[in-house]
N, C-alpha and C positions, 0 to 999 in steps of 0.2 A: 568478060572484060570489066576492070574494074575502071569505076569513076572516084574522080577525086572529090571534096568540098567545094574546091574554089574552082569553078568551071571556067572557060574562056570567056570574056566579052568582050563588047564592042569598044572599038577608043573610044566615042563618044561619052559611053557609059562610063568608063574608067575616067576618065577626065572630069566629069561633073563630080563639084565640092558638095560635100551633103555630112551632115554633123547629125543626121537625123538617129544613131547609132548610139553615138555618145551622149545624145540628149537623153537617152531612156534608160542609157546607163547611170546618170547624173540622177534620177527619178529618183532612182535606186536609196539617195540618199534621203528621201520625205518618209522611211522607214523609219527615220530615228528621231523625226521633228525637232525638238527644241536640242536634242544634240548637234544635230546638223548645223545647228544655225550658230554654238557656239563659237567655231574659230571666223568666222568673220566676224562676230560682234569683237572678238578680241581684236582683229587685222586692223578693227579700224580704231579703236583703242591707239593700235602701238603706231601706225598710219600718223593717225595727227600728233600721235608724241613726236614721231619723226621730220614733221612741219611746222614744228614748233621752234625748233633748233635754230634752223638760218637767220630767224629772227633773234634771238638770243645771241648771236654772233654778231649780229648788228650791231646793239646795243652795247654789247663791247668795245668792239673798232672805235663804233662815235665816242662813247665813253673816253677811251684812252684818247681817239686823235679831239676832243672837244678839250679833255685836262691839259696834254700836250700842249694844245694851242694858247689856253688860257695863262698856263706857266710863262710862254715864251712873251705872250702880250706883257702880263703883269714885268716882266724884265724889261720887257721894249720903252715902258712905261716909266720906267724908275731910271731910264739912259736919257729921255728925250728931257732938253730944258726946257722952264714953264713954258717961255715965250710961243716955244711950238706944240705946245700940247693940243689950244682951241681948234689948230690947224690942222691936224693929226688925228686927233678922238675920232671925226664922223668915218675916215677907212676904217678906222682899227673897229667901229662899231660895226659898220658894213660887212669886214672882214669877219668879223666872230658873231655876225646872227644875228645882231642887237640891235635894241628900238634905238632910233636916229637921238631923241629926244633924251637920253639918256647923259645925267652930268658925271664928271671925271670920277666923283665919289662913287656913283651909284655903278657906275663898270667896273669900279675895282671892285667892291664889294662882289658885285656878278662874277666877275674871273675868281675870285676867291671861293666865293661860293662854288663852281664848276670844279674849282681845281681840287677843293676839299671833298665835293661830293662822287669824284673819281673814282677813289679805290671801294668803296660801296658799294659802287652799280657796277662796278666789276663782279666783286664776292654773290652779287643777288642773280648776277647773268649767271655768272658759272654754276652755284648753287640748283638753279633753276635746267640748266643743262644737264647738271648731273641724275637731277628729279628725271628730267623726261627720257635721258639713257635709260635710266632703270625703268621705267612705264615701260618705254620699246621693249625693253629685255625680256621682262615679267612676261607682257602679253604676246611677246614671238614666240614664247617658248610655249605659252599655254595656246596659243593657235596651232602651232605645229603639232604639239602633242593632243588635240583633239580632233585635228584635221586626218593627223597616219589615225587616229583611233576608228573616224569614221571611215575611211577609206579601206583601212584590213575588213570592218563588218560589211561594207559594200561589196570587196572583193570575196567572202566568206557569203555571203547569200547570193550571187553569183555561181562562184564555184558550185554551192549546194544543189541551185537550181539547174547547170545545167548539168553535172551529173544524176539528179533525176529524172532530165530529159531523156537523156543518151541511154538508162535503165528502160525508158517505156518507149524508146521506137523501135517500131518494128523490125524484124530480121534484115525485111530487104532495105531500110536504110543502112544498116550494117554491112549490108552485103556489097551496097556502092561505095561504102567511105573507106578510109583506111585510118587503120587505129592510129599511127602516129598521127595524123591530121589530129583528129578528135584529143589527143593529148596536147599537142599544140595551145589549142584554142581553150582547154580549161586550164592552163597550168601560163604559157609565156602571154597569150594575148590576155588573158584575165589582169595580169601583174599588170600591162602599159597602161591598161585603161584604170586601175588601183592607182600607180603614178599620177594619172593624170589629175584623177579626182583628189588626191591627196595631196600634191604639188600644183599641177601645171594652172587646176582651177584654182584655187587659190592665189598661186602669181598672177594669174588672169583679173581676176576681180581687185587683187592688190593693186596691179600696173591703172588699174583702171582709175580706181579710189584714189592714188597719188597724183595720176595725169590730172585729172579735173580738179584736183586740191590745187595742185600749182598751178594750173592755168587761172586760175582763181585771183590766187595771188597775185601771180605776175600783172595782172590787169589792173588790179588793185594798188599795185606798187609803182609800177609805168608801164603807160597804156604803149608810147613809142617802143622801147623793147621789147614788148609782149608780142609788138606785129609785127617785129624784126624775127623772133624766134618762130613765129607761128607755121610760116611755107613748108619748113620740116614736116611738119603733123603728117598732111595728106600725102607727102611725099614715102615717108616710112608707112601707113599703112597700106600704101598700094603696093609698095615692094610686098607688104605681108600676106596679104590677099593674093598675090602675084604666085607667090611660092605655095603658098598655103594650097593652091589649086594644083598645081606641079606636085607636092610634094605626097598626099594622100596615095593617090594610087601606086609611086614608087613605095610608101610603106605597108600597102599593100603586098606587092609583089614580093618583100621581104618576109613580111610571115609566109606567104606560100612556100618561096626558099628554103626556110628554116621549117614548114611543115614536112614538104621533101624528103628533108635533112634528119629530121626525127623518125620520120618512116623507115629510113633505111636502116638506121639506128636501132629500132625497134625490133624490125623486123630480124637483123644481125642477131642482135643478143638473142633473143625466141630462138633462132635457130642455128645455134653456135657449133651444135652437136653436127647439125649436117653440115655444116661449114665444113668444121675439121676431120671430118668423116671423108668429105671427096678432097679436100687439101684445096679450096678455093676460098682461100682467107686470102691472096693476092689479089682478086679479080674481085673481091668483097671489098676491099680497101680502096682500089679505083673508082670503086660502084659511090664508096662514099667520100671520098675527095673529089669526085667528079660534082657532088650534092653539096660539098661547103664549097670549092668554088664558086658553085654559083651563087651560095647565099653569102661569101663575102664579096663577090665580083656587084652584085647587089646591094651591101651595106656599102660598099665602096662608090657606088653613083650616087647616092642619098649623100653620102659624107661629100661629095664634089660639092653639089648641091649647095649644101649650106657653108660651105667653105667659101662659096661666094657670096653666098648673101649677106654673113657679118660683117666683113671687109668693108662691102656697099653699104650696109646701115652706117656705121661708123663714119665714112666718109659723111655722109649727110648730114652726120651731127656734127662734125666737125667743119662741116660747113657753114652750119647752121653757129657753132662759137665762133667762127669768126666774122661772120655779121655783127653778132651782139658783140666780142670787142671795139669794133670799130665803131658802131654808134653808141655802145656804152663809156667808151675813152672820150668821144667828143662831148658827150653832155660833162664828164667828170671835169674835162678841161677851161668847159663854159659854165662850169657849177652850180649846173643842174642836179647834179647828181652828187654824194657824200659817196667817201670811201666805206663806210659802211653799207648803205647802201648798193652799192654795187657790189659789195661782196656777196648781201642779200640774196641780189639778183643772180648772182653766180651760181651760188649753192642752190634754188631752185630751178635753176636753169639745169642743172645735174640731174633735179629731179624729174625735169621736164626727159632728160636723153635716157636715163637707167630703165623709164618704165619701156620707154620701145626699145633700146637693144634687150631688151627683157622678151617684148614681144615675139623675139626670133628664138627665143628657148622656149616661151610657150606655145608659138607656133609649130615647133618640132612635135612634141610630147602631143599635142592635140591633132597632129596628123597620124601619128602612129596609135593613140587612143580611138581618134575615129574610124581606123582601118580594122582593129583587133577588134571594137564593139561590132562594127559591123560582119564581121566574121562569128564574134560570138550570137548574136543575133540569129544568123543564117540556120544556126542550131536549134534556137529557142523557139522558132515560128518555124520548122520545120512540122512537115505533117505527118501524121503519124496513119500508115494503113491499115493496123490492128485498134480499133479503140471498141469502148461499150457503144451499143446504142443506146440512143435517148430513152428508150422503154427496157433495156435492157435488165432480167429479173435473174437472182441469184440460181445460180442448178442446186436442186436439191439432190441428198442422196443419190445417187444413181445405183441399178440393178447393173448397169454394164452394157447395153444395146447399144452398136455404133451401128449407123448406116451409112455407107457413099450411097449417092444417088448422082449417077453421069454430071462425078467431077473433071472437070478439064482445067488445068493450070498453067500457067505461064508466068515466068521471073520476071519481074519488073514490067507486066502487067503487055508485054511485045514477045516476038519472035514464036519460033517453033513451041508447042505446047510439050512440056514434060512429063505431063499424065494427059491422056485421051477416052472421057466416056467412063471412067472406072467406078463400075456399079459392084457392090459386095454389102454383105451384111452378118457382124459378128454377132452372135448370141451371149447373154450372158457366163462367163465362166470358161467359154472359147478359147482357145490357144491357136492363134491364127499368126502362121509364116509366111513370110513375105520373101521369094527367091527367085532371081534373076540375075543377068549380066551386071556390073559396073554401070553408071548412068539408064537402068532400067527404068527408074522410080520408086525405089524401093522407102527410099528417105523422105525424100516429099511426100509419101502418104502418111508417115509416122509426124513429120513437122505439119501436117495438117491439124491432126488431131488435137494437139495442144493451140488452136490456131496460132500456131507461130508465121503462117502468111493464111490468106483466105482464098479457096478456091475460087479461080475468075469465071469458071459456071457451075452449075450442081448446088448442093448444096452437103452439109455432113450434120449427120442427129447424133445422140448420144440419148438412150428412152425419148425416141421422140422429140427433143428440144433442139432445133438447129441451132446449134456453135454463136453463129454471130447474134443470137437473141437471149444470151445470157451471159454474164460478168465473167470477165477474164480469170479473178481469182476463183471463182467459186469453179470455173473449168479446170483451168491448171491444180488447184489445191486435190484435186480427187486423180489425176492421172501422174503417177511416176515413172521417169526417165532415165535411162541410163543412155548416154548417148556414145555414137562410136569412137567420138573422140572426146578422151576422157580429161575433165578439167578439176584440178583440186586447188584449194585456198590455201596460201600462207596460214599455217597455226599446225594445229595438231591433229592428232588421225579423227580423234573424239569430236574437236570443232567440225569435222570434215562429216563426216557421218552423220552429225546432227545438224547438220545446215540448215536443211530444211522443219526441221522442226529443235529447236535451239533448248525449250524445254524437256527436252526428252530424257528421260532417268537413267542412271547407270545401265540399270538391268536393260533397260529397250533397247539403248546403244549395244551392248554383248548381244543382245537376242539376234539383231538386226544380221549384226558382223558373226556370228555363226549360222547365219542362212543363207549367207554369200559364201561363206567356205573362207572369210579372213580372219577370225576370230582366235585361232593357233600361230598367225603369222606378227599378228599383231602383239599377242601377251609372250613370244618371241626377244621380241624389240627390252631395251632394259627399263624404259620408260611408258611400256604398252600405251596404253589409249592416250594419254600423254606426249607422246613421241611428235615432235614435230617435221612435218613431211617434206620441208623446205618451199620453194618458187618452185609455185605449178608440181610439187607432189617429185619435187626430182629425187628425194633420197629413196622413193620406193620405184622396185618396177613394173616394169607396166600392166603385168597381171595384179602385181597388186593393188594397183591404182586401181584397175577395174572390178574387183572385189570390193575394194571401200565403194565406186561410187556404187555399185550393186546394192549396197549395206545404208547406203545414202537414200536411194528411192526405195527401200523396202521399209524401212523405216515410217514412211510416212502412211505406211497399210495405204495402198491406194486399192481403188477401185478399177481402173485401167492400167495395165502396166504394157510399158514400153520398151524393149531391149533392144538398143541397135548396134548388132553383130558385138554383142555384151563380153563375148568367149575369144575374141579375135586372137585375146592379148597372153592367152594361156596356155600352158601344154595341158595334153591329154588329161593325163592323171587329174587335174586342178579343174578341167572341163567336166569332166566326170562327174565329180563334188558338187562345182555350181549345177551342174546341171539336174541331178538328184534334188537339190534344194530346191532348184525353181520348182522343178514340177509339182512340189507339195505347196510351195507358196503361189502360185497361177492357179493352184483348185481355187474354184471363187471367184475368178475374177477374169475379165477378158483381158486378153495380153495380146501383143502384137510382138512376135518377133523376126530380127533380120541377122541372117546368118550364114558367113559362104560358104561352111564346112554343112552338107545338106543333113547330115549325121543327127547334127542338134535339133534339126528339126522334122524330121523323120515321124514322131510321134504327135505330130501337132494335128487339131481337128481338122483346122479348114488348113493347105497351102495356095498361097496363090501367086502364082507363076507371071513373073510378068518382065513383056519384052518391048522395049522402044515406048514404054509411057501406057502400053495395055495391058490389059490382065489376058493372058494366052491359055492360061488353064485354070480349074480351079476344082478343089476336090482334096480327099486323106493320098495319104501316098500309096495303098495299095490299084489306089482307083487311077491316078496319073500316071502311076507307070504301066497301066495298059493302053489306059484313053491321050496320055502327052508325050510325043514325041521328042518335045523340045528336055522335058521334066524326066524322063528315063535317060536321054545323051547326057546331060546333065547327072542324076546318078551314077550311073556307067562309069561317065568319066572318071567322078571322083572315087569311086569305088577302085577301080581300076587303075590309078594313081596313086591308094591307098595300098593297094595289095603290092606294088611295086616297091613301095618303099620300101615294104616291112620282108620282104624278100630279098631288100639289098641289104639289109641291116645285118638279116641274119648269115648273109652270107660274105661279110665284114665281119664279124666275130668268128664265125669257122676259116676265114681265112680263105677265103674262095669267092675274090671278088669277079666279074667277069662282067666285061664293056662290050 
């Protein structure tokens, strides 16, 4: 039974807010130190060019409405007869800002002065606006383009690392997961939490650098509307905080959806062939509309979610403006307050509401950043059940000596054991078969050997050096594999061949690929070694696929070779060929092979017979088919299965079929 990534928990657990995810994701960015650090130093650059503004608009209004007024006095002035001037000056002083003590000459002179110096402090305000546009401009752009730059390197050493995880864990983490999960998590969740660091932290630290700029201000400008605006604050971050705990685990639940969704997906295309082979491309289509339902019935509660939450922040700010009109209208009427100034007030008052309706888009992005790191994570600190040990010393050379010693194994380290007690020991240069039922063990002994899992008792030597007390490469680099199921890379036959050893020369490659019997098949092709074999090796068939990987592990001259049921995928004739090949290339060297046609291995030193996880016999073939019961019904059989055929054949060509 397979297991997924994302296992079930507890509500509790799903419910708790925890950033602890995205905090080590964020880490990610003290990789680039003083890169890192450059789009905030710009943010706050363009930041206070953008606080600079409201005040420049100020200066305006007062500007025009201080000229305006001075014009209309100076007019007022030149209407009123002397008689009532003495009477009249101290409002009109009052009225226009001016020292009481001021005589008739000395205000006109000042309204002149005001009215002249007008269109000036206009050109200086505007002037000055235009300057800090372009600051903003200059540095939003050089923020954002150093912020996506740190963010693709963050999601690029990410990416990198966790596809080197996912290369060194072990089988049986593979054996639980499913590949579309694991593509998921390096490809869509890697990109939100890329988003996040490249956008959402950034408007994060922005929202924040603006909020405290204008709260600044605004105290600084009037303290009374500053505490009129203020009740909003706590009020919008508890909404945020509110959601922000709601929302994580639904974005959670979204990537599993869409992990699902990719699995099945995966799994479809891989296996299209059998699809339309039994014609169940209809019940394959439900299989995956039934999987985007639920990952849009899923985006679709997320999307309610915050359907209501902007609505309600909104409301709050507009709550919150209409407070400050109304105690901003009364000081303006009791002239406390300048039209400029409260327009002041306005435009920071904007800035006060943009950074928290802000906050509900970073809130989003930072729920779904924290739900995908914490998923990517799950990967990163997974544990690995194949590693070196700490003393762990390179194998040298080896002559070939394998031992089991009462190995006993079990999948996922529970349940029924799938080898029991299996003691044997190959001598150098041996050719030792491995033959039994389906689920006997035949494979688990061979996935021993490369410790691709480690036996859960026993132990396995190779000259004497048990397995888990020397480096994985220095083991795997000397045993070559061909396995039953044969897997080739996008490229060419040439790259396929030489996988494992990349440097390899013309001539090694043809040596390789004529001792697997491909080497005619292949200079065949118009573009021989050159020829590209498509996704997974589909433009060749499947004997041919298992001739290259044959030509693949011989290539590396190992000192252990491994064939598992190598010949499955071939006719006679083509088995024939491989089979001649091997045996000159297995002088030398201990081999292990598994093979259901018993034919191939007929001439092997040791066979060893093995049923339900034990070895039931063991011996050459003339010795088991007197001393194994099990290992002679077994020949017989196919013997006699054998000769049936080839007596219906012939009696299909003579024309004398008979049922």
């Amino acid at each position: 039974m397979q297991a997924t990534l994302s296992q079930p928990r507890t509500r509790a657990r799903r419910q708790r807010l925890s950033f602890k995810g995205i905090g080590r994701a964020v880490r990610y960015l003290m990789n680039y130190k003083r890169q890192a650090a450059l789009p905030y130093i710009f943010l706050i650059v363009a930041t206070l060019a953008q606080l600079a503004v409201p005040h420049m608009i100020r200066n305006i209004i007062d500007a025009v409405t201080s000229g305006y007024m001075a014009n209309q006095m100076l007019d007022a002035l030149g209407k009123i007869p002397a008689e009532f001037i003495g009477a009249a000056l101290p409002k009109m002083l009052e009225a226009a800002g001016k020292e009481s003590s001021l005589t008739l000459d000395q205000f006109k002179s000042a309204l002149e002065a005001d009215a002249a110096s007008t269109p000036q402090t206009l050109v200086n305000a505007l002037i000055l606006i235009v300057v800090f546009a372009a600051l903003r401009g200059v540095f939003s752009f050089l923020q954002a383009y150093w912020a996506e730059k740190n963010s693709q390197s963050v999601a690029y050493d990410i990416r990198n690392e966790l596809f080197s995880k996912i290369q060194t864990l072990s089988f049986s983490y593979h054996d639980k997961n499913q590949t579309g999960q694991l593509m998921v998590r390096a490809t869509d969740d890697v990109e939100k939490v890329r988003l996040f660091i490249g956008q959402g932290l950034l408007q994060l630290v922005g929202a924040i650098i603006l909020l405290t700029g204008t709260v600044i201000i605004l105290f600084s400008a009037n303290v009374t509307l500053a505490w009129t605006s203020m009740p909003i604050l706590p009020i919008a971050f508890g909404l945020f905080v509110f959601f922000g705990i709601i929302s994580q685990p639904l974005f959670a639940a979204v990537q599993q959806k869409l992990s699902a969704l990719n699995t099945v997906l995966q799994e479809n295309l891989a296996g299209v062939k059998v699809i339309k082979a039994f014609t169940r491309e209809k019940e394959q289509q439900k299989k995956f509309h039934g999987a985007a339902d639920d990952t849009m019935n899923q985006q679709i509660h997320v999307a309610r979610l915050f359907a209501f939450l902007f609505p309600l922040i909104f409301m709050v700010a507009n709550l919150g403006q209409a407070a400050i009109l109304y105690v901003g209208g009364k000081q303006i009427i009791t002239g406390l307050l300048t039209l400029g100034e409260w327009q002041e007030f306005s435009l920071y008052l904007i800035y006060l509401f943009f950074p928290i309706a802000q906050f509900g888009f970073i809130i989003t992005q930072l729920g779904q950043a924290s739900a995908s790191a914490d998923r990517i994570f799950e990967i990163l600190d997974a544990k690995n059940d194949i590693v070196d040990s700490p003393n762990a010393i390179s194998l040298p050379d080896v002559t070939g000596t394998v031992k089991f010693e009462n190995v006993t194994f079990r999948y996922f380290g529970g349940g029924d054991p799938v080898l029991k007690n299996v003691s044997f020991t190959a001598n150098p240069g041996e050719t030792i078969a491995l033959l039994g039922a389906t689920g006997s063990g035949k494979t688990t002994i061979i996935n021993l050997l490369p410790r691709f899992y480690d036996p859960s008792e026993g132990k396995i030597t190779i000259d004497n050096h048990d397995l888990r007390d020397v480096r994985l490469d220095s083991l795997r680099s000397q045993i070559g594999i061909v396995l039953q199921e044969t897997t080739l890379f996008s490229g060419t036959i040439r790259d396929n061949i030489a996988f494992g050893k990349p440097d390899a020369s013309q001539a090694e490659i043809e040596a390789a690929a004529q001792a697997a019997a491909a080497h005619d098949f292949i200079t065949s092709f118009p573009d021989g070694y050159n020829t590209h074999v498509g996704e997974r090796g589909a433009t060749l068939s499947g004997g041919q696929k298992q001739r290259v990987a044959i030509a693949r592990a011989l290539l590396l001259n190992p000192r252990i070779l491994i064939l598992d049921d190598s010949t499955s995928s071939v006719d006679l004739n083509t088995e024939a060929q491989i089979q001649a090949a091997l045996e000159t290339l297995m002088k030398g060297r201990t081999s292990f092979v598994i093979a259901q046609r018993i034919s191939t291995v007929i001439n092997a030193d040791k066979i060893l017979v093995l049923e339900k996880g034990e070895i039931v016999a063991e011996g050459k073939h003339h010795d088991l088919m007197e001393d194994s019961a099990i290992y002679a019904e077994i020949y017989n059989s196919q013997i006699l299965a054998h000769q049936t055929s080839e007596v219906f054949k012939t009696s299909e060509v003579s024309g004398e079929v008979t049922l």
